[in-house]
N, C-alpha and C positions, 0 to 999 in steps of 0.2 A: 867837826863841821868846819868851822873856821869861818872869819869874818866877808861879812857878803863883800863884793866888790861894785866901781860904778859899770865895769864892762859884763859880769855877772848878771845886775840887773838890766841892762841894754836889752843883752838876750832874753832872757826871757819876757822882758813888755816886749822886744819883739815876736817871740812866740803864743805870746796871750794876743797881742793883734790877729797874729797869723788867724788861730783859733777861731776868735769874735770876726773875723773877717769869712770863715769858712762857715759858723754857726750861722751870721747870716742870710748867705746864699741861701742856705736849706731852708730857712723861714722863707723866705721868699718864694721859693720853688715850692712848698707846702700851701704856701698863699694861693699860688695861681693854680694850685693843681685843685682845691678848693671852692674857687670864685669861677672856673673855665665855665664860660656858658655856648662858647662855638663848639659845631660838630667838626670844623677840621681847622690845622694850626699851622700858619706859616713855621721854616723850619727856626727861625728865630724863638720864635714861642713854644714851638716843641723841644726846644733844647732846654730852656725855662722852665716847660714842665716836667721833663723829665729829671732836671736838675747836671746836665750832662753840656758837655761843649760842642761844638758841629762838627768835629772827629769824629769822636764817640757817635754819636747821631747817626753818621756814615758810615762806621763801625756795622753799628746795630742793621742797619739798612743792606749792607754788603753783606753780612751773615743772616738775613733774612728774617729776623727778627722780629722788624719793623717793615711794613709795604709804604711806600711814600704814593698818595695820588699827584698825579702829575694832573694841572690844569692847560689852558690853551696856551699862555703866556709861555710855557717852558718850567716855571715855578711848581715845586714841590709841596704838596702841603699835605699835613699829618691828620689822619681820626683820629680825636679824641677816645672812641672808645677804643678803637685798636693802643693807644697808648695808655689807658686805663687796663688796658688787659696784661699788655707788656707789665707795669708796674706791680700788676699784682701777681706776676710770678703763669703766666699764660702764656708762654711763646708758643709759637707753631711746634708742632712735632718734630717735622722733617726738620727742622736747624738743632736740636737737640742732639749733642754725640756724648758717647760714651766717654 
């Protein structure tokens, strides 16, 4: 093994941050998917609850995954249970491929 070094330990608190920084998010994103008491979620808050960035989000949206309700404004906004469903492993059929 040989003796630890100060550059040795740099890396890795910086990977144990990385880590505690990632563990985070998901508590967080567990918290709101939890406490959500609205039936639809702006896309800021559906990204929150799904735990996913507004790529991903628009990802999931383009492969049809996800249906975003459009309001008057323009704004996109999420079912909660369609994204309850999505989480639990329920996508639509038709976006399903082999």
């Amino acid at each position: 093994m040989g003796r630890p070094t100060k550059q040795n330990n740099q890396t890795e608190i910086g990977y144990i941050k990385e880590l505690l920084s990632r563990i985070e998010k998901k508590v967080d994103s567990i918290h709101i998917r939890v406490n959500v008491s609205k039936d639809f979620l702006a896309t800021r808050e559906a990204c929150n609850y799904l735990g996913v960035c507004r790529s991903r989000l628009w990802k999931l949206v383009q492969e049809g995954k996800i249906t975003p309700s459009e309001e008057e404004n323009g704004r996109k906004r999420y079912a909660t249970a369609e994204l309850k469903k999505y989480l639990a492993g329920e996508v639509k059929e038709d976006t399903i491929t082999a």
